[in-house]
N, C-alpha and C positions, 0 to 999 in steps of 0.2 A: 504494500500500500504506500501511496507517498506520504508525505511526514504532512500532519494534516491535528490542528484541535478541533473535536467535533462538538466536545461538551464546553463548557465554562464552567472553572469552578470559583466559587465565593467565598471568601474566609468568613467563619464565622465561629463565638466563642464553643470551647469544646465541652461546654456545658448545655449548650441548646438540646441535645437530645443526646437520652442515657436510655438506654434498651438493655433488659437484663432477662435471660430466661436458660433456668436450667435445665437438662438435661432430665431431671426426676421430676421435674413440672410435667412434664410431657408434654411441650407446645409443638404445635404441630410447624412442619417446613413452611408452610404460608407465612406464619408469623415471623420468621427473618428475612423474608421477601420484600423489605421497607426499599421504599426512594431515598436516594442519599438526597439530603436537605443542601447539600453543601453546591452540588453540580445542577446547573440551567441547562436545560434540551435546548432544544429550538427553537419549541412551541414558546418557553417562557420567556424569551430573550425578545423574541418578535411582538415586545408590547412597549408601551410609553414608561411604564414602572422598570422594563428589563434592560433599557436602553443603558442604563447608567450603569450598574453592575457588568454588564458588557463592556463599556468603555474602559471600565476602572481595572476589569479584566485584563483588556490587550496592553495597554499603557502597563502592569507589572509582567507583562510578560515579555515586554520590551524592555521591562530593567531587569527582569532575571537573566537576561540572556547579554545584555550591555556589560553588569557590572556585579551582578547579584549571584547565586547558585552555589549554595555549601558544598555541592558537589564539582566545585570549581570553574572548570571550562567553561566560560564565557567569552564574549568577544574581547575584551583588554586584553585577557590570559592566552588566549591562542595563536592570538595575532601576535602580541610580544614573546612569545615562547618559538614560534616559529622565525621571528626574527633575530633580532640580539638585543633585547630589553631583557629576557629573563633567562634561565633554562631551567628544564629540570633534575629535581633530586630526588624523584621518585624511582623504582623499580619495576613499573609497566609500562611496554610498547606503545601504550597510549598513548604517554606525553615524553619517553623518550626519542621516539623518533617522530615528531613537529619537530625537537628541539634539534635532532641531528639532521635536517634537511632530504630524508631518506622514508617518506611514508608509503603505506600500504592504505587499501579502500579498506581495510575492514581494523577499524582501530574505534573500541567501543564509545570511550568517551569522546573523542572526536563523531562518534554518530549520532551522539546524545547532542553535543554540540550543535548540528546540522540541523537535526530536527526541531531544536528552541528555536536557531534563528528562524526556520519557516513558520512555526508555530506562532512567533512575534508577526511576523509579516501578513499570514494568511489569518491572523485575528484582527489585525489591524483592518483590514481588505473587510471582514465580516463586519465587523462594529461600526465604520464608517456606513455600511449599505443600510446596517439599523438606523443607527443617530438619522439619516436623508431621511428616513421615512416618518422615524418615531418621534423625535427628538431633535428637529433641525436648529435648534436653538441654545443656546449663545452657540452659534456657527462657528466660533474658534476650535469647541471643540472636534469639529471635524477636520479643522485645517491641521490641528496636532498629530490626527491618527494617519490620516495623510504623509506630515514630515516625520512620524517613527519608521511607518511602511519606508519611505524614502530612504531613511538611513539603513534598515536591514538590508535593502537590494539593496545598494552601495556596500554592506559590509561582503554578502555576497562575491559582487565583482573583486573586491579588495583581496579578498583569503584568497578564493577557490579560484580551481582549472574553468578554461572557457568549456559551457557545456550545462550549466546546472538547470535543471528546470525547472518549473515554477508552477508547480499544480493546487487545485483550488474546490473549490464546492459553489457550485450554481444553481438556485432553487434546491436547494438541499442534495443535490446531484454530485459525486467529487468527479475530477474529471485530473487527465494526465497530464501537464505540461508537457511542453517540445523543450528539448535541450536549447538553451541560449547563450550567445558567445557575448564573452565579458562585453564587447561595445554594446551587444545589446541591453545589458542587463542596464549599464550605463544609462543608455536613454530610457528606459523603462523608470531609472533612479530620479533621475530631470523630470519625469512628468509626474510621478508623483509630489515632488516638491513644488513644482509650477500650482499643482491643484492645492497645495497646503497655504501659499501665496493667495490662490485665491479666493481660500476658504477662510483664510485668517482673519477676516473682517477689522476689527480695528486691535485685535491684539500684535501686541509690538512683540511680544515672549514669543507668540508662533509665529509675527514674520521674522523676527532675525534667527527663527531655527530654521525654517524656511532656507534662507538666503545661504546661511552658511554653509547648509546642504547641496544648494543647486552651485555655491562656489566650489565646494570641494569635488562634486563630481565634472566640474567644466575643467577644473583643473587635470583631474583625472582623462581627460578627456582631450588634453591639450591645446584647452582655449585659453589659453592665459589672459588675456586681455578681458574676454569675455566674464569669467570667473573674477578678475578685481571688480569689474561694474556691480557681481552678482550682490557682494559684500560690500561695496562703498556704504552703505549708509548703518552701516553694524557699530555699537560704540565699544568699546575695547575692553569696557567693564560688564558687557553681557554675558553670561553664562548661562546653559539651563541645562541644569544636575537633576541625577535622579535622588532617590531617596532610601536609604536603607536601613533596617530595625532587627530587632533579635524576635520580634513575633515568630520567627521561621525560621529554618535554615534557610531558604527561598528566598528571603528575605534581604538575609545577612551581607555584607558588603564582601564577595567574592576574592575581588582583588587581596584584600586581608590577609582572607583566610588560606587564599594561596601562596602568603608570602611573608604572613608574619608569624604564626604559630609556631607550637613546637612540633618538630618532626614535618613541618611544613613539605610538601611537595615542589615549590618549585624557590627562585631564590634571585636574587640581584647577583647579572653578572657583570664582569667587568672587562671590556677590550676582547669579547667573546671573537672567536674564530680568527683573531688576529684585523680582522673591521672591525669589530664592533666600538660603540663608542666607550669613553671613560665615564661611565654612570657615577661611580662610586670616590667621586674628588673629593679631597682633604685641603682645607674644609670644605664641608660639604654643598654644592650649589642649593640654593634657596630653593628651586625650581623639583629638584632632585633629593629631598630630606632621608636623611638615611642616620642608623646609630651600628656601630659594633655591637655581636652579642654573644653566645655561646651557643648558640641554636644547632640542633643537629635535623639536618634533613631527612626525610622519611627512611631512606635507603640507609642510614645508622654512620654514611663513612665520609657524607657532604658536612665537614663542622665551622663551626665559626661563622654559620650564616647571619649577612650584616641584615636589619631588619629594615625595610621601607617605612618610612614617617608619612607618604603621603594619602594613605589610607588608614581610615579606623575602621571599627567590623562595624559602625553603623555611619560610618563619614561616606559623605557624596561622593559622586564622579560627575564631571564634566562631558556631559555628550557633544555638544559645542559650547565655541565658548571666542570672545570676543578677540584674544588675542591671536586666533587662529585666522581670523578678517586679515588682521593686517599682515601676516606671516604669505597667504594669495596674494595679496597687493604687494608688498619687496618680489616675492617672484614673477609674478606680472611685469615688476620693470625691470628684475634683471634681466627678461629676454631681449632687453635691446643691445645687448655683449658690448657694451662699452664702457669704457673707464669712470663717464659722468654717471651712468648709471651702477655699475660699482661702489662709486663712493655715496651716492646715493642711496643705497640697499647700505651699506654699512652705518651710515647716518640713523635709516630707520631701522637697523635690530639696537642703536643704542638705545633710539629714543625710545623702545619697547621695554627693554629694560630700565627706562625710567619711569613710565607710566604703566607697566602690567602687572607690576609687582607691589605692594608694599613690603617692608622697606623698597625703596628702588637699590637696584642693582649698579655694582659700577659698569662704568664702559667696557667693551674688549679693547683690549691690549694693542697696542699699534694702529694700526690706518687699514684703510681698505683693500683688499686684495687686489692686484697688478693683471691675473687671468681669470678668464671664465672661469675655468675649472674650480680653481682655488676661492672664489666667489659665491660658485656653489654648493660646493664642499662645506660652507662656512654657514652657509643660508642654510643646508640640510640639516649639520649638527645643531645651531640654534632653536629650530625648528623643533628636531628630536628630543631636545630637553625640552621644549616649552611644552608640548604634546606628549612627554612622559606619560606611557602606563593610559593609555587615552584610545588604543584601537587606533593608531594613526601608522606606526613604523612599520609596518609590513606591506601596506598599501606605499609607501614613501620609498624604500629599498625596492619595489617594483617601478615607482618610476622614472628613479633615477637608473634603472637599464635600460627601459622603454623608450625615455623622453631625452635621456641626457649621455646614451650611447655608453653607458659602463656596463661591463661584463657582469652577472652576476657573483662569479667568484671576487670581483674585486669589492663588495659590497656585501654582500650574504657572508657568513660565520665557514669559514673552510679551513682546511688543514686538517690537524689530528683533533679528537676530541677532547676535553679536558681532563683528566683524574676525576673517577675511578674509573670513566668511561675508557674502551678503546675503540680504537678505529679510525676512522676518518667523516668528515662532514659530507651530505651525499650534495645531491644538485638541484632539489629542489627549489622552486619560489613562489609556492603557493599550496594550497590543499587538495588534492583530491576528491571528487565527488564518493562518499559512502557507498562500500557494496550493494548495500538495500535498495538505494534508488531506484540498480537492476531492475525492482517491482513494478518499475514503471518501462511497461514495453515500449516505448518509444525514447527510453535511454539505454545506451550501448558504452559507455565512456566516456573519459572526458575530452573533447572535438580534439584542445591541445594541451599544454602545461606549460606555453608563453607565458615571461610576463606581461 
């Protein structure tokens, strides 16, 4: 079957209903025949009362799957795990090889992964068709389920091989997607976002998530020019974070819990594959908060893991966020390769680090880079810390092979692998579509494994 929520469930306290019956009672099989109180059919969702539990629905299942999931894999964690933001120090193929560039289609929790993203995207798709009919009012809220949908297809294109398909339910009908190649999913991402703009009515919160959206996929996309206009009007102190609580595991801030516990599964790396960046700077970048600790990773033999500050187990994450506006616009004008634009783009990462932070940050060090190359080299790392742990770096290390002509080995984590690990890093730069998909006969693999 394709990866598909057919119910909706609703939290609610675990004291609402207590059902007791023994065994010497003699109750008959009817009597535990109950309706779970907790799960909405279809029937109950398709009314003016169901519309909102429905919404409240896809919106957390668009934060489980962003930043949230005790059971870890989310998008922050996969994405920077497959890149060189994290790796891991677990003992299952799951999440050691993302992290060695070398995956297989049948790696469980990467299929748990897949199917939340769709599950986020194809509720979002549902909820929006309710709220039009039931519930058309404050009309922001359909522009938001809109700009979530929006971002899942863009995480989509981001991780996975060209190829993933996109199946759904029509009249209560599910039906197969066609495999679609990253550009498509692309414009598929843009038009969602375009409808979140236009659904947005006069909320400012869903148009600049909007914007930011339709920026980062034209970026993606290689419109640069296009993408700074998307974002001009974004102010540098907008963010819009999800929200996370200990009501659940579900709940729980993901990132966290994969990074700061004890016996933790995965861990801040540092200068990984010989690219990767210097995360772990003394003292420690504002941007990048980290402490030393004694931590031992799951696998008993990763010790001294330092532990991330920028997450608590109920602290936000940022799904956009205003500094990432003007991070499109510096690259927008570095495409004019020249030295006025150079010193230009180095002007504006200081002035970000004086207005995106508080405290503000000092300057970088010297003057502006002299070549391209070294210009962008400089706009990616800056970028990479601002966007820390954000679901941005794996999408970024793809396009700087795509857009900016580097090999992936000279950008991807290669060489040997680290202690206790052996081997070598493989050649992946992206994810794989899940063996299960197979259930959808009109997927065969994935088309390519471009980035």
């Amino acid at each position: 079957m394709p990866f598909l929520s057919v119910s909706r469930r609703v939290i609610r306290p675990a004291s609402a209903i207590l059902l007791a019956c023994g065994v010497a009672a003699g109750c008959s099989s009817s009597t535990l025949e109950i309706t779970d109180p907790d799960v909405l059919n279809v029937s109950d969702y398709q009314t003016v009362a169901g519309a909102t539990p429905l919404r409240l629905g896809a919106l957390q299942d668009f934060q489980n799957v962003f930043s949230g999931n005790l059971s870890i894999e989310n998008v922050v964690i996969v994405t920077g795990n497959i890149s060189d933001e994290i790796y891991s120090t677990d003992t299952f193929d799951d999440r050691l090889f993302p992290n060695q560039r070398a995956m297989v289609e049948n790696l469980p929790a990467m299929d748990g992964f897949y199917r939340n993203l769709h599950r986020a995207r194809e509720g979002a798709t549902q909820a929006i068709l309710v709220l039009q009919k039931f519930a058309p009012t404050p009309v922001q809220n359909i522009g938001e389920l809109y700009a979530l949908r929006g971002y899942t297809e863009t995480f989509f294109a981001e991780t996975y091989c060209s190829g993933v398909p996109f199946s759904g339910q029509k009249d209560g009908v599910t039906y197969f997607g066609d495999p679609l190649t990253t550009a498509q999913i692309y414009s598929r991402a843009l038009a969602s976002f375009d409808s979140a703009l236009a659904s947005a009515g006069t909320s400012t919160t869903v148009q600049n998530l909007a914007r930011i959206g339709r920026g980062r996929v034209l970026l993606n996309q290689g419109q640069f020019a296009q993408a700074a206009t998307a974002v001009s009007g974004v102010p540098t102190s907008y963010k819009y974070l999800t929200a996370h609580s200990t009501s659940s595991g579900r709940q729980e801030n993901g990132v966290w819990n994969a990074l700061s516990i004890a016996n933790s599964r995965y861990a801040i790396v540092n200068r990984e594959g010989g690219n990767g960046i210097d995360w772990l700077r003394t003292p420690a970048d504002p941007r990048i908060p980290w402490t030393p600790s004694t931590r031992v990773g799951f696998n008993g033999t990763s010790t001294n893991l330092p532990t991330q500050g920028k997450y608590a187990r109920t602290g936000s994450a940022a799904v956009a966020e205003g500094v990432e506006a003007r991070l499109i616009e510096l690259e927008a004008q570095l495409r004019a390769d020249t030295q006025e634009a150079r010193d230009a783009v180095f002007a504006g990462l200081n002035s970000l680090r004086s207005t995106g932070i508080t405290p503000a940050m000092a300057p970088l060090p010297g003057s502006a880079p002299t070549t391209q190359a070294a210009a962008v080299s400089l706009l990616f790392e800056e970028r990479a810390i601002w966007l820390y742990l954000t679901g941005h770096r794996l999408g970024d290390l793809r396009r700087l092979i795509r857009q900016y002509g580097r090999t992936a080995n000279a950008v991807f984590p290669t060489g040997n692998l680290p202690s206790p690990l052996a081997g070598t890093y493989g050649n992946d730069v992206n994810a794989p579509v899940p063996f299960d998909e197979r259930n959808n006969p009109k997927f065969k693999g994935c088309l390519d494994r471009n980035p």
